[in-house]
C-alpha positions in Angstrom: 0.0 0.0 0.0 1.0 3.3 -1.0 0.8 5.7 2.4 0.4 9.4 1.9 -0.2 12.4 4.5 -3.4 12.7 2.5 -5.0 9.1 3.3 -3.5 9.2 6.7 -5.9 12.0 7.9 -8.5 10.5 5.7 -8.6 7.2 7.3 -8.5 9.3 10.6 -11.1 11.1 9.8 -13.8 8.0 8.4 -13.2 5.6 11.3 -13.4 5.7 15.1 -9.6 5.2 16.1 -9.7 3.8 19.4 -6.4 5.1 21.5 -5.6 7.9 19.2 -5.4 11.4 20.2 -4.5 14.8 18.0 -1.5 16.3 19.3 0.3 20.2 18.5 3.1 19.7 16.3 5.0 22.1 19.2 4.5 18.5 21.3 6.5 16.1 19.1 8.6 18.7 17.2 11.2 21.9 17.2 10.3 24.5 14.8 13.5 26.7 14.2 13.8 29.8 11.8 16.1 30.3 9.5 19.3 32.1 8.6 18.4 35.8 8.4 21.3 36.4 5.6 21.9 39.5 3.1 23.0 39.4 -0.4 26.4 40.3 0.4 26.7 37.1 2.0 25.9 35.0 -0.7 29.5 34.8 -2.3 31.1 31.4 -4.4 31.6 28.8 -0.9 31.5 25.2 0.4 28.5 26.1 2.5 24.9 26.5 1.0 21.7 27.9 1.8 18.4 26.5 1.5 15.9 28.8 -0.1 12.3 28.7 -1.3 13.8 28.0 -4.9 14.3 24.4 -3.5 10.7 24.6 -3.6 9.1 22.9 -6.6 5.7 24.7 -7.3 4.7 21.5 -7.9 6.1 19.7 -5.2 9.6 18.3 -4.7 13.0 19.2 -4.2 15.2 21.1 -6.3 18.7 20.9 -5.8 19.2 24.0 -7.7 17.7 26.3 -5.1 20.9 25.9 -3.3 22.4 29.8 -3.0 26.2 29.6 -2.2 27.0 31.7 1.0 29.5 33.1 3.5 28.0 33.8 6.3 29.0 36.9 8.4 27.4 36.0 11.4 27.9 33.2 13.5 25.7 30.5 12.6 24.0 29.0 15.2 23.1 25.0 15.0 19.7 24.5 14.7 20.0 27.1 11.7 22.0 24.2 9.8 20.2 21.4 7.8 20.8 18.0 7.4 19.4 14.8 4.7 16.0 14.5 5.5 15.2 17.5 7.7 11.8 18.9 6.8 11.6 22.4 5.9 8.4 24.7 5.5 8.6 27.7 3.2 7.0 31.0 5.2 7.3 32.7 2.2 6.1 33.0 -0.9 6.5 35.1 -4.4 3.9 32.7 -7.1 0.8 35.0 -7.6 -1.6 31.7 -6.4 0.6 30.5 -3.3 2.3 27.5 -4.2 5.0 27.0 -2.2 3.7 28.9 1.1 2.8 26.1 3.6 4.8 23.3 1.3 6.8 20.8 3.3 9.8 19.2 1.8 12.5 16.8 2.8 16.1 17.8 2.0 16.8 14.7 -0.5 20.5 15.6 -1.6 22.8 18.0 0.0 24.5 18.2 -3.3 28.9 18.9 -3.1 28.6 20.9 -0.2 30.0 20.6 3.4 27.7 22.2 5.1 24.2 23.3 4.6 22.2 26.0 6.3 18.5 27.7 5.5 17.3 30.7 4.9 15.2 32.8 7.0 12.1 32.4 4.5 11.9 28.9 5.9 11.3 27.2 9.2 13.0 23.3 10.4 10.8 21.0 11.8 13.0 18.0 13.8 11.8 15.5 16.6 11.6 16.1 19.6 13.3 13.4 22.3 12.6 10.8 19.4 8.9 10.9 19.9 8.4 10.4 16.4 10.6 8.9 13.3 11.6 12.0 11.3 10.6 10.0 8.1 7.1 9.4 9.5 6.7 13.3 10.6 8.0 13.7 6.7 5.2 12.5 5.9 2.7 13.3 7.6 3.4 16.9 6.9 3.5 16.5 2.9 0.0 16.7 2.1 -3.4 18.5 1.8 -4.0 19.1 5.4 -0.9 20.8 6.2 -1.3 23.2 3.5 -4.8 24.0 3.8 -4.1 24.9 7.9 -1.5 27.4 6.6 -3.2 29.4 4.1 -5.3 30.2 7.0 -2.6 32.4 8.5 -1.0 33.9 4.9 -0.8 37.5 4.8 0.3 39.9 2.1 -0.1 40.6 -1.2 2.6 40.4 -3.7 4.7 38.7 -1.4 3.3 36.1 0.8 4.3 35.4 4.7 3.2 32.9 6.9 3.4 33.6 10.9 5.7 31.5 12.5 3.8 31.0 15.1 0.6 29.2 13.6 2.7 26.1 12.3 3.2 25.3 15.9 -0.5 24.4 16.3 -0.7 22.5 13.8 -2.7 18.9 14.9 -1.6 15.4 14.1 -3.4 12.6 14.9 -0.9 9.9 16.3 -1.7 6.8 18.2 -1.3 6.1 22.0 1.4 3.6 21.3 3.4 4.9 18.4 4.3 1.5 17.3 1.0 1.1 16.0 2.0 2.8 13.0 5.3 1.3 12.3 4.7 -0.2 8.8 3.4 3.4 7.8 6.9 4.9 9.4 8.8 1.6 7.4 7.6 2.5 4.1 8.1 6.3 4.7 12.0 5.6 5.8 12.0 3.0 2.4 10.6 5.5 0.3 12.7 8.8 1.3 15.9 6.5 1.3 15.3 5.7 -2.1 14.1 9.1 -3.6 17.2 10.2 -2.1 18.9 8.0 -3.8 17.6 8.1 -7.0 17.8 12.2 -7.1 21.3 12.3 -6.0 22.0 9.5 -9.0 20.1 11.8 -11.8 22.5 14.7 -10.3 25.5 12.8 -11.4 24.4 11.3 -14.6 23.1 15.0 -15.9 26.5 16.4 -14.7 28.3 14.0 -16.5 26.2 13.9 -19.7 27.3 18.1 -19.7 30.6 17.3 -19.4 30.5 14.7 -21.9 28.5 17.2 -24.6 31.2 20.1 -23.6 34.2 17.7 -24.2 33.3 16.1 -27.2 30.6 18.0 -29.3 
């Protein structure tokens, strides 16, 4: 069976769940801002920045939304990102608000050694292993995630979503978290493997470029 945030909910929402409760996402998980950075930071490094352009507007990750950057500031450690942190864009410049609200997992970290994000997006991690961060992967990436946050957009042209709201965002979990361990399995299976196959697609397109360029 294919599990998605989507038909999680649903199923919540169709059938009496015995021993199941809705809890704040501030319960299981930190929410951490971002890197506030300016553009005379962003200068040719081995550190990147996460920004909304690793937002697909039609979901996914895009490795090319990585912005090079030399950070002036000291960086503190919850600002950095690791593989398969989630991060929420809080900002938003498509006229229909695709991206505000999106959660997406950091797939590839590309070439560089470290990784931090930027302040137009917020971290969401764990808390005290309460819950896998491949399951909380995927029970943010869906409908119901997104539909809570256009409730607290603001602005016109560009779009902001207060920090604060995401916070009180509910999940339904089971009492006994094991209850759900084949959904967490197949989440941990799947993100492994999209991983994976992104990182591989990197490669091959780097090295079809560098064959073209040498030879043609």
């Amino acid at each position: 069976m294919k599990y998605t945030s989507n038909n999680y909910f649903q199923f919540f929402k169709n059938h009496s769940c015995k021993n199941w409760t809705y809890v704040k996402l501030e319960d299981i998980a930190k929410i951490s801002s971002g890197y506030s950075y300016q553009g005379s930071e962003l200068l040719p490094s081995n550190t990147a920045m996460a920004t909304i352009k690793n937002f697909n507007r039609t979901g996914g990750f895009n490795t090319n939304g990585f912005k090079e950057i030399k950070p002036k500031k000291n960086v503190k450690l919850e600002k950095y990102v690791n593989l398969f942190d989630v991060l929420v864009a809080h900002t938003d410049i498509t006229q229909n608000g695709d991206i505000i609200g999106n959660a997406e997992v950091v797939l590839d970290t590309v070439k560089y050694k470290k990784n931090i994000y930027s302040m137009d997006l917020v971290k969401v991690t764990p808390k005290n292993h309460l819950i896998s961060p491949f399951l909380l992967a995927l029970l943010l990436q869906g409908n119901e995630l997104k539909k809570y946050c256009l409730r607290y957009v603001n602005g016109t042209t560009v779009l902001h979503l207060n920090k604060k709201a995401i916070k009180k965002f509910e999940i339904p979990i089971p009492n006994n978290i094991s209850d759900i361990n084949n959904i967490e399995k197949y989440a941990r299976y799947a993100y492994k493997n999209m991983s994976i196959n992104l990182k591989e697609n990197r490669i091959l397109k780097s090295l079809k470029t560098e064959i073209l360029n040498k030879y043609f």
